[in-house]
N, C-alpha and C positions, 0 to 999 in steps of 0.2 A: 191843183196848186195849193187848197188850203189845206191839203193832208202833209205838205209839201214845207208850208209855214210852220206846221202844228208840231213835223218832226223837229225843223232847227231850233224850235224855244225850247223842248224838251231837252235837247240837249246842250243849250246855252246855261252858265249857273247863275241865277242869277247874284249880282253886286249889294254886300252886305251897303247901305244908305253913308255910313261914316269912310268908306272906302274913296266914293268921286270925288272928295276934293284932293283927294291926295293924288289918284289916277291922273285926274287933269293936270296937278303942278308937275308931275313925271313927266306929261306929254309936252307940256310948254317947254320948261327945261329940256326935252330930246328939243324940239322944234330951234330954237336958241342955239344951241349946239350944234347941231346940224345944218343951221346955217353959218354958222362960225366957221366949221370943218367938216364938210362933208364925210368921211368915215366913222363920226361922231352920231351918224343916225342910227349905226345897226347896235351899237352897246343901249343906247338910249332906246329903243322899241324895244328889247327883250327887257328891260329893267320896268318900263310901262305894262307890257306883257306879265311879270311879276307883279307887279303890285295890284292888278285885277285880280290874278290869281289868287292873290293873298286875301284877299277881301271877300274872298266868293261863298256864297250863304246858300248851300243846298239846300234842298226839302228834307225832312227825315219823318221815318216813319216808328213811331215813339209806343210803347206798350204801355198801353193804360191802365193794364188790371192793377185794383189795389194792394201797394204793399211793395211793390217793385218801387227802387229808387235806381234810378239810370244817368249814366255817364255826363256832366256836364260837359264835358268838351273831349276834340278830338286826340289821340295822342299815343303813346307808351304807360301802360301802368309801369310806375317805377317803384310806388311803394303798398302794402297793405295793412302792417303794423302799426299797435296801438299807438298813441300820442297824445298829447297836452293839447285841448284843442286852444286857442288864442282866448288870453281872459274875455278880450272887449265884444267877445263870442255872446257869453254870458249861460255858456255850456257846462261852466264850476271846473273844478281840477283836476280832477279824475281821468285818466288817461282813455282816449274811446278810441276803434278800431277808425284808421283814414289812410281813405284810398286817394294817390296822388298819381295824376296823370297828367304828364310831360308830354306839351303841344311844341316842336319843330317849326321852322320858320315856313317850312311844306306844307304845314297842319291848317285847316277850316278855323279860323281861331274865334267865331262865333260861340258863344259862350251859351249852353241852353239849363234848365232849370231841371233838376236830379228829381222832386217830389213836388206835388201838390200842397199846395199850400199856404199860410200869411207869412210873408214876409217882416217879421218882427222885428227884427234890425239890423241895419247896416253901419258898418264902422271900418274908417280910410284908417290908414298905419303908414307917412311916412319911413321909411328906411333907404336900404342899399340896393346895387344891382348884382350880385354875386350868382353866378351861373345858378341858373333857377333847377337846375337834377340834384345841385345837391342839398344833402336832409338840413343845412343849418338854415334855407331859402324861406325855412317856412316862421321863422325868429325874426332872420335878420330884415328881408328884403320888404320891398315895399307894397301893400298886401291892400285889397278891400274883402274886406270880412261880408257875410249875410247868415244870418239866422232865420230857418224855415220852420215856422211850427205846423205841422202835418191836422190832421181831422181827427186823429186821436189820442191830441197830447202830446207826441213827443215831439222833438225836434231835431233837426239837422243842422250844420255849420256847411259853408262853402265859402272858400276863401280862394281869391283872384291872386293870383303873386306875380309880380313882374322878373323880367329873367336879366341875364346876360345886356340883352340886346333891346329886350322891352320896356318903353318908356312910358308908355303910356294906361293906363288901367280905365274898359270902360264900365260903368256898373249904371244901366237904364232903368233899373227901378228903384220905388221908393219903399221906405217901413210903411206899412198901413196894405200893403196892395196885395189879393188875391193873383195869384198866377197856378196855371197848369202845369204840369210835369211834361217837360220837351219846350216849354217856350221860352225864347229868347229874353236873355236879360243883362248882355253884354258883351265884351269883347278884352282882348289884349294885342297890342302889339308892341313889337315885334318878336313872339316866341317867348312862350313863359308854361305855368304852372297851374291846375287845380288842384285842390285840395279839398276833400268832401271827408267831414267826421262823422261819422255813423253815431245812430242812437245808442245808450246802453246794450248791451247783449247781442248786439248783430253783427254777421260774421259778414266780411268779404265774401262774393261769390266769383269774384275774378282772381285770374294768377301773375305776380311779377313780370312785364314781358310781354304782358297782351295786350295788343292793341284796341281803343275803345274807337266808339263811334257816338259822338256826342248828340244824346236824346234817341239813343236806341239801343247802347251796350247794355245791360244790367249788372251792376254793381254791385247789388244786394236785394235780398228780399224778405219784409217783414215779418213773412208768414213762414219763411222756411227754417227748419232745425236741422241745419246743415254746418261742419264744421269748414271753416277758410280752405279753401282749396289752392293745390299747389300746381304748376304749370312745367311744361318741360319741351323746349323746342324741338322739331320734328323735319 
């Protein structure tokens, strides 16, 4: 029987914490409705049913060797090309190579942390919700910026964009704090955008079109003299 327990939590995911209150107001709302009109229970449990799902904070299993910078979140690489990183980055103006990865409303929208590192600054950006795939999302829309300075100087940018659909931007750490590479430091919903600006000199090592796995794709690697590589569906 406890081998029995030990399979169903393994394969239960578990509920990112910012998820239950919202899972409950779906359940109430079905339950209200459903007593209102009885055929108002079955749209209402699948919509319950989504919104667990949307919420659900797997395990991942994160590559530690140093110099790998890996995927903040789940998604579509949609872009790899240099860019302006955000002034309030505090990155200067120089255009650096960023890899943007488009999470769907289907996507882990758990947000986890690319490098090791101090978290040196973070800065909110009021703006718009203009469909978060396209390239002006990263100007216009409504963004929380962080700035990761690494063990040897240099540092990162990683910016949260809200999308289409996503209203809300969650960002769970503060400036000052030590965090690991792969751990958890926030969210979005509903369906939006990463944006990670690579150091001076470092190439992409993903291709347009490839899907990431947040805290386990690799993105780049500090150590490698590799040029951007290109991708090609199969």
């Amino acid at each position: 029987m406890g081998d029995l327990f030990a399979t169903i939590r393994a394969a239960l995911c578990p509920i990112h914490r910012e998820g239950w209150r919202y899972i409950a107001i779906f359940a109430a709302v079905t339950v209200v409705l459903g007593l209102l009109w009885e055929p108002l229970w079955i749209p209402g449990l699948i919509l319950t049913a989504w919104c667990a799902y949307f919420f659900r904070d797997p395990p991942r299993v994160t590559p530690i060797r140093p110099g790998l910078i890996v995927s903040p979140a789940d998604g579509v690489v949609t872009a790899t090309a240099p860019a302006r990183p955000p002034v309030e980055l505090g990155l200067g103006d120089a255009p650096l190579a960023r890899v943007t990865v488009f999470m769907n409303v289907l996507d882990v929208h758990v947000n986890r942390m690319p490098v090791a590192g101090l978290v040196e600054r973070i800065a909110y950006r009021p703006g718009t919700f203009v469909n978060a795939a396209l390239d002006k999302a990263s100007e216009e829309n409504e963004r929380s910026g962080m700035t990761v300075r690494m063990d040897d100087g240099r540092a990162i940018g990683v910016v949260q964009i809200a999308g289409l659909v996503a209203r809300r931007i969650l960002c769970q750490v503060g400036e000052g704090q030590v965090l690991k590479t792969g751990e958890r430091f926030g969210l979005i919903r509903f369906g939006s955008r990463l944006d990670v600006y690579l150091p001076p000199g470092v190439s992409p090592l993903v291709a347009v079109g490839q899907r990431a796995v947040a805290g386990e794709t690799v993105l780049a690697d500090l150590m490698a003299d590799e040029p951007p590589r290109l991708g090609a569906v199969r």
